[in-house]
MIDOSE-1310 file (N, C-alpha, C; in nm, 2 decimals, decimal comma, always signed):
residues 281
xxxx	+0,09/-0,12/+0,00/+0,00/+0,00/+0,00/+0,09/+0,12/+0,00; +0,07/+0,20/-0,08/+0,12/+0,35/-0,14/+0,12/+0,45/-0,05; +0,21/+0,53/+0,05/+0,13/+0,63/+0,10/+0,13/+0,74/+0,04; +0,04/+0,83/+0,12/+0,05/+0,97/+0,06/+0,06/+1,07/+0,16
xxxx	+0,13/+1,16/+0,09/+0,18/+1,26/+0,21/+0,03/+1,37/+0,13; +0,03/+1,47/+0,26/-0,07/+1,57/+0,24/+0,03/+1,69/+0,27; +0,01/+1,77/+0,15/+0,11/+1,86/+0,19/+0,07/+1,99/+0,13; +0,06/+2,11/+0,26/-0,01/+2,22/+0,25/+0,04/+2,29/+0,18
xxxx	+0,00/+2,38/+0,07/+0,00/+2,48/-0,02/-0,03/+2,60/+0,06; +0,03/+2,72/+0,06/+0,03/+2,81/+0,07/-0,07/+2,87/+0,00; -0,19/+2,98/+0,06/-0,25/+3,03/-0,06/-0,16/+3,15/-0,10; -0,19/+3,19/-0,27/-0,12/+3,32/-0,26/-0,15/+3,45/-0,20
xxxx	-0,04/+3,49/-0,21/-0,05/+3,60/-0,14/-0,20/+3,72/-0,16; -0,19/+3,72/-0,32/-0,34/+3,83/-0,37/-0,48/+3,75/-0,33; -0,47/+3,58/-0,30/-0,59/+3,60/-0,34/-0,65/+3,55/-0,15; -0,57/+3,65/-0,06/-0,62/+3,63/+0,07/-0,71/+3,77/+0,04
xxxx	-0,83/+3,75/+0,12/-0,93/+3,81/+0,14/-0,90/+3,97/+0,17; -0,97/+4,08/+0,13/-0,95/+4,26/+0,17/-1,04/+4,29/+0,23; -1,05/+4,34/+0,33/-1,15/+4,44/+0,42/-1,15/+4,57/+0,33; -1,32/+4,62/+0,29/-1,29/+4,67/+0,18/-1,29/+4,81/+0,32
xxxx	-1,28/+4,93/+0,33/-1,28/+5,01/+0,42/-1,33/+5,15/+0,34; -1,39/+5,15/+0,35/-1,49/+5,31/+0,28/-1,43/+5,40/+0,33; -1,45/+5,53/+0,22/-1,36/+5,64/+0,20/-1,42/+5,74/+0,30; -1,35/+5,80/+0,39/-1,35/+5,87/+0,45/-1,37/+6,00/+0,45
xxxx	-1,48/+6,07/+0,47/-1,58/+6,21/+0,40/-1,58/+6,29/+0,57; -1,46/+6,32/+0,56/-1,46/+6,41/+0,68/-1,55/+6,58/+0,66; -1,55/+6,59/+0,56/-1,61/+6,73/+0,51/-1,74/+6,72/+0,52; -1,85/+6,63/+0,49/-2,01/+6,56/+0,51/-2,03/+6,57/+0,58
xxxx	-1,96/+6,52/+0,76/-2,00/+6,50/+0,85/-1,98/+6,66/+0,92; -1,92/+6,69/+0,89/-1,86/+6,81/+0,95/-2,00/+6,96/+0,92; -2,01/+6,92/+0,71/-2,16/+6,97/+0,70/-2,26/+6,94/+0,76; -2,30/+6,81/+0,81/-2,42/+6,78/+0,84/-2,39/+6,82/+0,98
xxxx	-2,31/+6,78/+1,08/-2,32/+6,85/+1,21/-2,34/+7,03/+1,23; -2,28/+7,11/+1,09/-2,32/+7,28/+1,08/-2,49/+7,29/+1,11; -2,55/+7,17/+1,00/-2,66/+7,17/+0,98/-2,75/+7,13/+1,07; -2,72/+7,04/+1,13/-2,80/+7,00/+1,26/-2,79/+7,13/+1,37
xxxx	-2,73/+7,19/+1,37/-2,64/+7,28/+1,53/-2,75/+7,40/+1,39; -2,74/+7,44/+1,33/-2,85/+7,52/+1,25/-2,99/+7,50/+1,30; -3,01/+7,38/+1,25/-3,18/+7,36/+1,23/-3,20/+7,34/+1,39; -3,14/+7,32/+1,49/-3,19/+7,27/+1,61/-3,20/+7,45/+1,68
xxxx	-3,09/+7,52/+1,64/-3,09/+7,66/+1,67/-3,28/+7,73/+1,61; -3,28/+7,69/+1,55/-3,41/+7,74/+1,45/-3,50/+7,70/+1,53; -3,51/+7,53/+1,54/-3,62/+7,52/+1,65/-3,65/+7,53/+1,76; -3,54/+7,60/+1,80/-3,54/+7,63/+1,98/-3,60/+7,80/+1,95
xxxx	-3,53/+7,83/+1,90/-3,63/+7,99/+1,84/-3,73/+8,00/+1,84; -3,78/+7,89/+1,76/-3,94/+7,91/+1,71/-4,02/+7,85/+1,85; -3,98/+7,78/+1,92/-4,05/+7,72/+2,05/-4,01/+7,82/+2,15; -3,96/+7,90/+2,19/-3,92/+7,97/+2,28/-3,94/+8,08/+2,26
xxxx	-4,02/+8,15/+2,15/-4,03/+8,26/+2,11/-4,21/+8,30/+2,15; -4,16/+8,38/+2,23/-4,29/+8,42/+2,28/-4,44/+8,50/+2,23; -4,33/+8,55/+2,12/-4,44/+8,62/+2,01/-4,51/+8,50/+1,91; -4,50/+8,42/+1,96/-4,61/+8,29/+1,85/-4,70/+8,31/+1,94
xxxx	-4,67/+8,29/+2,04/-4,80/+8,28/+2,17/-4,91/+8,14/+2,11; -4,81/+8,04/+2,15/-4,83/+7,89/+2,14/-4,95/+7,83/+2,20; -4,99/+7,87/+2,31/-5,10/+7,88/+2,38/-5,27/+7,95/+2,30; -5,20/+8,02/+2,22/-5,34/+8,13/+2,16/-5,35/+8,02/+2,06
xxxx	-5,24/+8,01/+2,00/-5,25/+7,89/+1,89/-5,30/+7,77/+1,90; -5,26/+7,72/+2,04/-5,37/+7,57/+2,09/-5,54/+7,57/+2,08; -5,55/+7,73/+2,15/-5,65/+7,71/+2,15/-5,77/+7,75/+2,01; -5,72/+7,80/+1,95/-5,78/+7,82/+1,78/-5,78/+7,71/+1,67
xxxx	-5,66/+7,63/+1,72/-5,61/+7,53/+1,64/-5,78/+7,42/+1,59; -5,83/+7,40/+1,68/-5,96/+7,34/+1,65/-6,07/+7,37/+1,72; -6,08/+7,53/+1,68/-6,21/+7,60/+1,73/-6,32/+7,61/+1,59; -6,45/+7,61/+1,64/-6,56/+7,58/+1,50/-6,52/+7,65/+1,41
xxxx	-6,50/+7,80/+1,41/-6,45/+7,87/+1,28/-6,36/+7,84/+1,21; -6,26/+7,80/+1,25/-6,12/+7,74/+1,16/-6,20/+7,60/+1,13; -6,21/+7,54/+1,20/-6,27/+7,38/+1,13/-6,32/+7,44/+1,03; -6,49/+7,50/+1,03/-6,52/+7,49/+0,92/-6,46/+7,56/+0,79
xxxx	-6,35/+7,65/+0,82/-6,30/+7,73/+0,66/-6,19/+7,63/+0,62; -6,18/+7,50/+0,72/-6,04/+7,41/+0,67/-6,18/+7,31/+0,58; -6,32/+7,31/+0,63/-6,39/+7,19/+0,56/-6,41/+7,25/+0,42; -6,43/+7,32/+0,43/-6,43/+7,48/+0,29/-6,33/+7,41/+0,22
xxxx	-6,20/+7,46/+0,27/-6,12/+7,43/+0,21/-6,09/+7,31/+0,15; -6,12/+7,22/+0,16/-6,06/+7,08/+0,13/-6,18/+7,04/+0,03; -6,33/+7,07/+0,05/-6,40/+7,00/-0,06/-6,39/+7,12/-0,18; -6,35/+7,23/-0,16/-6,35/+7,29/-0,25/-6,19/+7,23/-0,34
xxxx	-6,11/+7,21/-0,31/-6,01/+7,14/-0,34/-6,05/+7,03/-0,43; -6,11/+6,95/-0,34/-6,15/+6,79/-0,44/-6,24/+6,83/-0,53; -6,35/+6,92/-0,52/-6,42/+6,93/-0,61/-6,38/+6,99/-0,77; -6,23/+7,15/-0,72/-6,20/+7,17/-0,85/-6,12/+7,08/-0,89
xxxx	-6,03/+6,98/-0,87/-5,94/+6,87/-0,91/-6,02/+6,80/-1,01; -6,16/+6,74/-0,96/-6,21/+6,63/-0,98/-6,27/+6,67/-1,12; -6,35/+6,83/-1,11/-6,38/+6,90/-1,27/-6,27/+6,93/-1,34; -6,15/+7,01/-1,31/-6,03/+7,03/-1,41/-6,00/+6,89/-1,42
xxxx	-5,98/+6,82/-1,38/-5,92/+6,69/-1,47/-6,01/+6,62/-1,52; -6,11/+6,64/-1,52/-6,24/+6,63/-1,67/-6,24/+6,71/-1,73; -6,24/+6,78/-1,72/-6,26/+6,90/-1,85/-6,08/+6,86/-1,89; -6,00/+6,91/-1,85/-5,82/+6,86/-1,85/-5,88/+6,71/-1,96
xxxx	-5,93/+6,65/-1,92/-5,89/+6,49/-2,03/-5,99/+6,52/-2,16; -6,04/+6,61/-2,12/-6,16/+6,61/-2,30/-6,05/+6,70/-2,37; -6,00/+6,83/-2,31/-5,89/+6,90/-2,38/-5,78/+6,84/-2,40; -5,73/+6,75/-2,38/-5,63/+6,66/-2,37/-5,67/+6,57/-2,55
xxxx	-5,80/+6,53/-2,52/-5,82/+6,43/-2,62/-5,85/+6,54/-2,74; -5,90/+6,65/-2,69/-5,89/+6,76/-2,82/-5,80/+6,76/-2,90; -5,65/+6,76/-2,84/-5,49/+6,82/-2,87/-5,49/+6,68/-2,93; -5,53/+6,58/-2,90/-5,45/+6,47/-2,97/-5,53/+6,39/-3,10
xxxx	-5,65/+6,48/-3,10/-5,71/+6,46/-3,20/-5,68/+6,49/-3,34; -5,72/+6,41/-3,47/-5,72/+6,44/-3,61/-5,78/+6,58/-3,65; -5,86/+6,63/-3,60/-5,91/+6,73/-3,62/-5,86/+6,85/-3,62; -5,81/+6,92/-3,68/-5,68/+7,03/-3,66/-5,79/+7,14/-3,59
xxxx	-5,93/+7,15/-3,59/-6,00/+7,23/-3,53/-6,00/+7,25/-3,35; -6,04/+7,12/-3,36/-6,03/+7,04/-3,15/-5,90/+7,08/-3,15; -5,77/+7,02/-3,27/-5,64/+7,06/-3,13/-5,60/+7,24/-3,15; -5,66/+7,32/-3,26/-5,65/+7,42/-3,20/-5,75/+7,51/-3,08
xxxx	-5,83/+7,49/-3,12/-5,96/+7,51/-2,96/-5,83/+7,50/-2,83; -5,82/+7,33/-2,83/-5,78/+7,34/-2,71/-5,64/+7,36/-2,68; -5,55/+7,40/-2,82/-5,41/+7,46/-2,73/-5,46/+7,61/-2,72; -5,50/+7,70/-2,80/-5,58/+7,83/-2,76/-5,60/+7,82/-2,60
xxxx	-5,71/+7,70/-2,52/-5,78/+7,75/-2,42/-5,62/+7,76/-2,33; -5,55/+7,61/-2,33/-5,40/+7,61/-2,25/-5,32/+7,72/-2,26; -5,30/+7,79/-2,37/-5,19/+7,90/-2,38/-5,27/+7,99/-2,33; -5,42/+8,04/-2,29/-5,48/+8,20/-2,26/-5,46/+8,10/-2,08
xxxx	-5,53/+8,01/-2,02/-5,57/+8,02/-1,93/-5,44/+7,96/-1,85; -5,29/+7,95/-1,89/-5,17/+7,95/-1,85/-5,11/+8,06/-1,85; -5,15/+8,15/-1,96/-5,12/+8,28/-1,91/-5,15/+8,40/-1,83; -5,28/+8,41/-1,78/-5,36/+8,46/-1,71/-5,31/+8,43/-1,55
xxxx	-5,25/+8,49/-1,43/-5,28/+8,50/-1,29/-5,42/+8,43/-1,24; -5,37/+8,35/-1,16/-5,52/+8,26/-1,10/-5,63/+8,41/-1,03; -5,53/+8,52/-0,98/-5,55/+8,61/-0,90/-5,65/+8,72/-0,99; -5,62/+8,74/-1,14/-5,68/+8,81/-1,19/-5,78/+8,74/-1,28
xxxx	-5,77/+8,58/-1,26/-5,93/+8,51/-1,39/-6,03/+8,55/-1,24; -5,96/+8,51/-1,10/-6,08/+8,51/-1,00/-6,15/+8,73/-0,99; -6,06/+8,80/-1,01/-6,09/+8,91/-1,02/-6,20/+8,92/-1,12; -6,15/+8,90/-1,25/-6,25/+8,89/-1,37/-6,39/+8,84/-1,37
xxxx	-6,45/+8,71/-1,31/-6,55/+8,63/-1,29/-6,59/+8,67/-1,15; -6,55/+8,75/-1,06/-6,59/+8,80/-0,94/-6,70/+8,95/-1,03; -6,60/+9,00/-1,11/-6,71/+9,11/-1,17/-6,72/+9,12/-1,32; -6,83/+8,99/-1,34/-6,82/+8,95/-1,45/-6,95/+8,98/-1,49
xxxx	-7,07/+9,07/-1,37/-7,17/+9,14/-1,37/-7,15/+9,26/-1,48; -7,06/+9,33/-1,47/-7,02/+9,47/-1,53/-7,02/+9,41/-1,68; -7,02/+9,29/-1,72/-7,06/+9,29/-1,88/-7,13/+9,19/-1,88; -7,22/+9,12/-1,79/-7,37/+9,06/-1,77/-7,42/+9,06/-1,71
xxxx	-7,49/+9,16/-1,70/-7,60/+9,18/-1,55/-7,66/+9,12/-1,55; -7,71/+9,04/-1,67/-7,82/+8,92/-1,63/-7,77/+8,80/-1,73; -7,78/+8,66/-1,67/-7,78/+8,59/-1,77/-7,90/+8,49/-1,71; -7,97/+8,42/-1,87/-8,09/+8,38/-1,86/-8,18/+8,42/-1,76
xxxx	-8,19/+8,52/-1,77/-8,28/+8,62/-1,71/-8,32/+8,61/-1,55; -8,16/+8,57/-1,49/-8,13/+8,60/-1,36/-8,03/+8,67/-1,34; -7,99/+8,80/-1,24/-7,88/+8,89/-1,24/-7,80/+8,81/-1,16; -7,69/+8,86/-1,26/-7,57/+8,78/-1,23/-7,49/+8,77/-1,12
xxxx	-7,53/+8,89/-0,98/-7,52/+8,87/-0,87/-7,57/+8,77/-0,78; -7,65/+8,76/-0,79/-7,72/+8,60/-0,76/-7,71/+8,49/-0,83; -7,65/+8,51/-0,94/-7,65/+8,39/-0,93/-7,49/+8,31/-0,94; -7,42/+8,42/-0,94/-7,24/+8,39/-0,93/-7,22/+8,38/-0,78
xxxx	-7,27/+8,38/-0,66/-7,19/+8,42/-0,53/-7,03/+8,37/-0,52; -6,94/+8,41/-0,47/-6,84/+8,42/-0,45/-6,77/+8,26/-0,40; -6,85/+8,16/-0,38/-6,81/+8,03/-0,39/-6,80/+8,00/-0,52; -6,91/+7,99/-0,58/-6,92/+7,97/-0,75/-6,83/+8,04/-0,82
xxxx	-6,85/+8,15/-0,77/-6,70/+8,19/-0,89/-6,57/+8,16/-0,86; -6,52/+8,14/-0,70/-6,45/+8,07/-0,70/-6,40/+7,90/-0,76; -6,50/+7,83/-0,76/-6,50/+7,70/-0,78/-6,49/+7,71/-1,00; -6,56/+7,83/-1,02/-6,55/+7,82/-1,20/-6,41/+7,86/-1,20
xxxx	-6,33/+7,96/-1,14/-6,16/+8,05/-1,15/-6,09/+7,90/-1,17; -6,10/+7,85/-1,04/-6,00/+7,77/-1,03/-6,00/+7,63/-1,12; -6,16/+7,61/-1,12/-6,14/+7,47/-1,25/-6,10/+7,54/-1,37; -6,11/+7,63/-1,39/-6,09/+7,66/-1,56/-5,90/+7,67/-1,56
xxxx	-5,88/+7,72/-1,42/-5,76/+7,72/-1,43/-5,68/+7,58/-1,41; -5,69/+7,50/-1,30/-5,65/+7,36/-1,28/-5,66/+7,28/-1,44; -5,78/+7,32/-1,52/-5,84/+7,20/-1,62/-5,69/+7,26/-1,70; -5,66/+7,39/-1,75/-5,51/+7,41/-1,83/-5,41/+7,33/-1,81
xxxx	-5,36/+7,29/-1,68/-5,26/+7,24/-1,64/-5,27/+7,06/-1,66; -5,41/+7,05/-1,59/-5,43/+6,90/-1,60/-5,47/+6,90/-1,78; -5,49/+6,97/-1,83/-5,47/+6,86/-2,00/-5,28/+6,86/-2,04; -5,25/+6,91/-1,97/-5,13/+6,90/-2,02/-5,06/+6,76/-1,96
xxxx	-5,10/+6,75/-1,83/-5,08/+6,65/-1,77/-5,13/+6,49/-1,82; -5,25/+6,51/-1,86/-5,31/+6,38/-1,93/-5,25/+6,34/-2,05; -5,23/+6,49/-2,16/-5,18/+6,44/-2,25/-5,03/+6,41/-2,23; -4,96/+6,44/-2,15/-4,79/+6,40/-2,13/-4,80/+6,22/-2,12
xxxx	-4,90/+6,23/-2,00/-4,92/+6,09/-2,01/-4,92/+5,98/-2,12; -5,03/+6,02/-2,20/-5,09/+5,92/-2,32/-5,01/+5,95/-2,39; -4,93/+6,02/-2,44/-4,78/+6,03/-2,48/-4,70/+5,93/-2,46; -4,66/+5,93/-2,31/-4,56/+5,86/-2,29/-4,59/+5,70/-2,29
xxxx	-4,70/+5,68/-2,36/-4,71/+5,52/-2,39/-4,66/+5,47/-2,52; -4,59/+5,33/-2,49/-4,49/+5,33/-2,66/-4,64/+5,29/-2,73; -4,63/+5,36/-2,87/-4,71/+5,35/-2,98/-4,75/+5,17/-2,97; -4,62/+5,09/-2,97/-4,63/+4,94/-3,03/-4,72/+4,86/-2,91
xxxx	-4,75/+4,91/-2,82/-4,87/+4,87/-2,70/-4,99/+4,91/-2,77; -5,04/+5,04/-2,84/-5,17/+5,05/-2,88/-5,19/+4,93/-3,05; -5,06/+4,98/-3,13/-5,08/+4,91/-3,20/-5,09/+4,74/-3,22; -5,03/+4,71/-3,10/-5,04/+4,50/-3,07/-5,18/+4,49/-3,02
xxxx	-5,25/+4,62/-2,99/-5,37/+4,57/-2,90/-5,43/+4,59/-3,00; -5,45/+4,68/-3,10/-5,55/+4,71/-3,21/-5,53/+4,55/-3,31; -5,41/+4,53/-3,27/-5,37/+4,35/-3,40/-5,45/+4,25/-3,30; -5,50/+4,30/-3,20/-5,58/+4,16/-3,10/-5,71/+4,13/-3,14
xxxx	-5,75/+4,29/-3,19/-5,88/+4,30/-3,21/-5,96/+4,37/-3,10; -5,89/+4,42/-3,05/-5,97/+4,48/-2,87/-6,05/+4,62/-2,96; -6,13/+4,60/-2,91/-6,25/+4,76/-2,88/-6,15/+4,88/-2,88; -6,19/+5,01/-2,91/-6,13/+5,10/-2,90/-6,13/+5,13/-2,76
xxxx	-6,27/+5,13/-2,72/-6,28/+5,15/-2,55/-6,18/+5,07/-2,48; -6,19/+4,97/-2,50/-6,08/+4,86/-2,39/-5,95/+4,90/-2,46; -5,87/+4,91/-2,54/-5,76/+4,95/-2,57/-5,73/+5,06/-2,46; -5,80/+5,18/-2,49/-5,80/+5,29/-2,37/-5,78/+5,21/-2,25
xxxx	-5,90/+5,16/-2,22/-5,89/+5,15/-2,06/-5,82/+5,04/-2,00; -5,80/+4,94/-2,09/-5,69/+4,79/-2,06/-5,51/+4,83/-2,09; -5,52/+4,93/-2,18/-5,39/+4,93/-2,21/-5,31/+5,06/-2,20; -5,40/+5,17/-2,25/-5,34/+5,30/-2,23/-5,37/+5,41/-2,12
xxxx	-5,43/+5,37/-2,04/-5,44/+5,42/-1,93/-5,35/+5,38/-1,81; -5,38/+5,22/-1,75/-5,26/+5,18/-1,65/-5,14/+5,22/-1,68; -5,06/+5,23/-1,83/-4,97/+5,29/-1,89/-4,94/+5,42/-1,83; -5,02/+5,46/-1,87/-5,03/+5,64/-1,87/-5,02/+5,70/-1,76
xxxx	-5,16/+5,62/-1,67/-5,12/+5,70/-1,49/-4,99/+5,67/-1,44; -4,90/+5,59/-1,49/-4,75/+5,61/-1,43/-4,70/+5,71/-1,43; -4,74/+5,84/-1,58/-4,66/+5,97/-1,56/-4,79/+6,05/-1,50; -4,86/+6,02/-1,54/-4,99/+6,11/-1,46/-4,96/+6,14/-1,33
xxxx	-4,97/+6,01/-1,20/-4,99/+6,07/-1,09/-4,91/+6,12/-1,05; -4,76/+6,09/-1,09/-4,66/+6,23/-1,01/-4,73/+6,37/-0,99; -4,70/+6,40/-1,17/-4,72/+6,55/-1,13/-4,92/+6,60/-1,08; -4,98/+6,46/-1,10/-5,16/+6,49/-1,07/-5,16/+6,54/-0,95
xxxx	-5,04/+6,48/-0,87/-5,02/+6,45/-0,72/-5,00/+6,62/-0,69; -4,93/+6,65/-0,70/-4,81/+6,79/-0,68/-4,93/+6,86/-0,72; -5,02/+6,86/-0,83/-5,11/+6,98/-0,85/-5,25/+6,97/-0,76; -5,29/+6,84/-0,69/-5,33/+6,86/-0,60/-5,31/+6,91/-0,46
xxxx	-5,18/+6,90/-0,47/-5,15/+6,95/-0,34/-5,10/+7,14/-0,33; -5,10/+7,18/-0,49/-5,06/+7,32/-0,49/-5,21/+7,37/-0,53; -5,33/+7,31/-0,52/-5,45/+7,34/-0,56/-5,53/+7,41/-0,39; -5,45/+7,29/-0,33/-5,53/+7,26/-0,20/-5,47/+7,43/-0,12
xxxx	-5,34/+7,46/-0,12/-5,25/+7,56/-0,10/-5,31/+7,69/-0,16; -5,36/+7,63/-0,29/-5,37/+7,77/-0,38/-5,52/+7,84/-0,33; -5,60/+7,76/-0,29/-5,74/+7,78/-0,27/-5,73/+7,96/-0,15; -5,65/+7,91/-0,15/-5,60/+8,02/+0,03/-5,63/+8,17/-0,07
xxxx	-5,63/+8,15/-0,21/-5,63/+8,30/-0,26/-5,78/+8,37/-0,28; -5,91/+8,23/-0,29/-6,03/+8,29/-0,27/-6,04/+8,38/-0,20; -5,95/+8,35/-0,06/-5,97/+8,47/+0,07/-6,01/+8,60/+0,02; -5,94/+8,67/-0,10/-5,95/+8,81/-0,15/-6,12/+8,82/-0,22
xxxx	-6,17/+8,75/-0,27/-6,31/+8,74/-0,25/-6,40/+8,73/-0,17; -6,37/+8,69/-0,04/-6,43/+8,70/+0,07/-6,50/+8,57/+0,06; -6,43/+8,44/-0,01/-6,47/+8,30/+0,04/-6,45/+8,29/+0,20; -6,50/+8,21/+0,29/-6,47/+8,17/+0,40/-6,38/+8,06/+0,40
xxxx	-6,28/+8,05/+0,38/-6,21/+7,96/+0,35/-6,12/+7,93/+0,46; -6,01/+7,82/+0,50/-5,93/+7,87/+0,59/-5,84/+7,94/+0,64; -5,80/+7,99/+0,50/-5,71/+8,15/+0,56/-5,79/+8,25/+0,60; -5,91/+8,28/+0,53/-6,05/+8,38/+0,56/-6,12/+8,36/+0,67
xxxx	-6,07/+8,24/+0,72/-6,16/+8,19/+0,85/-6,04/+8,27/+0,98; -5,95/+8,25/+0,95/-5,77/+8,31/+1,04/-5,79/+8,40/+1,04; -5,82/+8,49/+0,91/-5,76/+8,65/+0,89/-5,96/+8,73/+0,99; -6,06/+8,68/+0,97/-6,16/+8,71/+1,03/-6,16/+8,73/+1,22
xxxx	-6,04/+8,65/+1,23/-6,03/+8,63/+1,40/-5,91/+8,73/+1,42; -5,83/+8,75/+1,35/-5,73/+8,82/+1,39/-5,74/+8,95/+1,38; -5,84/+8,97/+1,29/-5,90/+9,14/+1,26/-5,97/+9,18/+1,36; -6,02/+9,07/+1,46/-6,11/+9,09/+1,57/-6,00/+9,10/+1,70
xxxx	-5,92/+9,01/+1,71/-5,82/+9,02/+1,80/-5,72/+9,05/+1,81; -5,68/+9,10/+1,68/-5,50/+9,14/+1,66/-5,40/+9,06/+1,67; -5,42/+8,97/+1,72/-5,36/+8,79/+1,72/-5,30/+8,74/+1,60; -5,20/+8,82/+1,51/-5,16/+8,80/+1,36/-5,10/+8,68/+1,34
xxxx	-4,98/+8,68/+1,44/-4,90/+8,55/+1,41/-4,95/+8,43/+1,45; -5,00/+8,39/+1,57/-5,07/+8,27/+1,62/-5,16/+8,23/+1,57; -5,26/+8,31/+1,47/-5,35/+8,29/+1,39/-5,32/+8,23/+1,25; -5,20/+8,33/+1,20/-5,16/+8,27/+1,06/-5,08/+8,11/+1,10
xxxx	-5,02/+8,11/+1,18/-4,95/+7,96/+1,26/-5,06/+7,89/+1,24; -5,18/+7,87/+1,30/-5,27/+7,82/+1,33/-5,33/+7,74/+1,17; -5,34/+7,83/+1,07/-5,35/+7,79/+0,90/-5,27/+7,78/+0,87; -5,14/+7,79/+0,91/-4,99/+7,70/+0,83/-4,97/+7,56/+0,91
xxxx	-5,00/+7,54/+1,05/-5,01/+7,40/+1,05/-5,11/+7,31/+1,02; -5,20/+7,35/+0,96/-5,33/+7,28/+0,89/-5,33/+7,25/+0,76; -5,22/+7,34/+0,73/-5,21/+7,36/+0,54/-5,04/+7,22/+0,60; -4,99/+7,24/+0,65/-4,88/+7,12/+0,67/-4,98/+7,00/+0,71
xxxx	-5,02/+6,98/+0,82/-5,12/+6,80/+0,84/-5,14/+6,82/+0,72; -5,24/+6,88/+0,62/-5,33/+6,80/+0,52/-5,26/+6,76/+0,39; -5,13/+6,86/+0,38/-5,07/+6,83/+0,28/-4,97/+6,74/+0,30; -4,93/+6,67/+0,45/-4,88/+6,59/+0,44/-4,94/+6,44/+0,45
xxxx	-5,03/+6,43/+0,49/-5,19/+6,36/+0,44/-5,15/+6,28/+0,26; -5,14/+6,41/+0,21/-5,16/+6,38/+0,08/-5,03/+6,34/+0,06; -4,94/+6,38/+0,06/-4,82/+6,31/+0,03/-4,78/+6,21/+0,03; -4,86/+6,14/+0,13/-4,86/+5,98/+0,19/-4,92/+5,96/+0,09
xxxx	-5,05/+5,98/+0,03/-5,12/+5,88/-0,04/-5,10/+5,88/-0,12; -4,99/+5,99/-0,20/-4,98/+6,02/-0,32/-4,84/+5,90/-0,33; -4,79/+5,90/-0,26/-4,66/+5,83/-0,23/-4,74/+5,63/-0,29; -4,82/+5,65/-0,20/-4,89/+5,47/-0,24/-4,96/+5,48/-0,36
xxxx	-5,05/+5,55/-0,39/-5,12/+5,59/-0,49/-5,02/+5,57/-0,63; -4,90/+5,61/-0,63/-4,76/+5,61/-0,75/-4,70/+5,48/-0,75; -4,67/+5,42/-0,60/-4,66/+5,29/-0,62/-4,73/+5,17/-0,68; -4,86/+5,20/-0,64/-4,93/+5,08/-0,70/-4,95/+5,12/-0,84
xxxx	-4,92/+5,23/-0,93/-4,92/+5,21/-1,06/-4,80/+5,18/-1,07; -4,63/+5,21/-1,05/-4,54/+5,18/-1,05/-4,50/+5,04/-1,08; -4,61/+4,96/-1,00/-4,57/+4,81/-1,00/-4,53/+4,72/-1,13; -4,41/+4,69/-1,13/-4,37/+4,63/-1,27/-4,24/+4,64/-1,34
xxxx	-4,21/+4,81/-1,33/-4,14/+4,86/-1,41/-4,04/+4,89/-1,28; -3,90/+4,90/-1,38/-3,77/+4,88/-1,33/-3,70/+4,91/-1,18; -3,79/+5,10/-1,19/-3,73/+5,10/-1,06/-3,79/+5,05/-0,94; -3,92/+4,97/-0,94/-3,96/+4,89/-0,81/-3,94/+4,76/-0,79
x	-3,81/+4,70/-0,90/-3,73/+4,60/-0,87/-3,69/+4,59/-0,75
């Protein structure tokens, strides 16, 4: 019987193992501690500062008047969203239409009602009496009140931005998805709604998202018409009490909860169309 010796091999020298040791960013840390020793200076300010008068603020924070110009505020929100991006998707389908008539109509209405101040369409339709005193033979005082013309300003204005939005969308779907579905034989309707739409709200809800939430923000400018809104509901108590800053506090942390509300949902809302595509690998 044969023996065998066993006889150890050295490994080489390269191919022993490296502790990989990450680069050392003394400058980052050094930023982010300016920045913390900043923002903590800021908030010891703002808590310690006696002129918020944090207390006035507690107590207005959810008193009936402010509730109700924050309930103002919020359905007036969903409601103009919910008509500009109706009216937004029929102009949308205008622009993308064969009809050189529809896509001029509706780049005309985008180019006038993008170029117009939200501040001066709501001026204009606030005294829109002075060249209709009456329509269908009711004066146009009664029958515009300062909700309504609010709620017409802002959808005419939101619908501008949201056709641009819808059509970015239906855009950004590759052509060879409508045209494999038209080779299936699908309905024009189901093509739309099976193929080019899940598609589409991928670029939709970003920015759908962002203009709901600058809608919700923006509404704060009816106040100049004397909507009761939630800044209208603030500025009514502080003209009574002189209470400026703890009042406006009071509607900036309400306009922060709700929009950060939405940011959440906007956040899931993106995800679940997201699902599929690369970056939710």
């Amino acid at each position: 019987m044969s023996s065998h010796t066993l006889v150890k091999v050295a490994a080489p020298e390269d191919a022993v193992p490296h502790r990989i040791v990450p680069r050392r960013r003394p400058g980052q840390w050094v930023a982010a501690g300016i920045v913390l020793v900043l923002l903590g200076l800021a908030v010891n300010s703002v808590a310690r500062n006696e002129a918020f008068q944090w207390d006035v603020v507690g107590d207005y924070f959810t008193s009936a008047s402010v509730l109700r110009g924050l309930w103002l505020t919020l359905w007036l929100t969903v409601l103009v969203m919910a008509l500009g991006f109706a009216l937004g998707a029929l102009l949308a389908a205008f622009r993308l239409s064969a009809n050189p008539v529809l896509r001029a109509v509706s780049w005309g209405y985008v180019w006038l009602f993008r170029s117009m101040p939200i501040l001066v369409q709501l001026l204009f339709w606030f005294n829109i009496g002075a060249l209709y005193p009456t329509i269908l033979g009711v004066r146009t005082v009664n029958l515009l009140g300062p909700v309504t013309v609010a709620i017409i300003g802002l959808t005419l204005h939101e619908a501008a931005y949201a056709a641009e939005v819808v059509r970015g969308g239906i855009l950004s779907v590759d052509r060879g998805q409508i045209e494999a579905a038209e080779a299936l034989g699908l309905s024009r309707w189901r093509r739309w709604w099976k193929i080019v739409l899940p598609q589409a709200m991928r670029s939709i809800v970003p920015p759908a998202g962002n203009m709901l939430i600058g809608t919700l923000k923006g509404t704060s400018i009816v106040s100049v018409i004397a909507v009761q809104d939630l800044l209208y509901s603030v500025q009514l108590v502080y003209h009574r009490t002189y209470q400026v800053i703890p009042l406006l506090m009071v509607a900036t942390l309400w306009y922060v909860v709700v929009t950060s509300v939405l940011s959440v949902g906007q956040h899931y809302v993106e995800r679940h169309y997201a699902r599929g595509s690369e970056r939710m690998r």
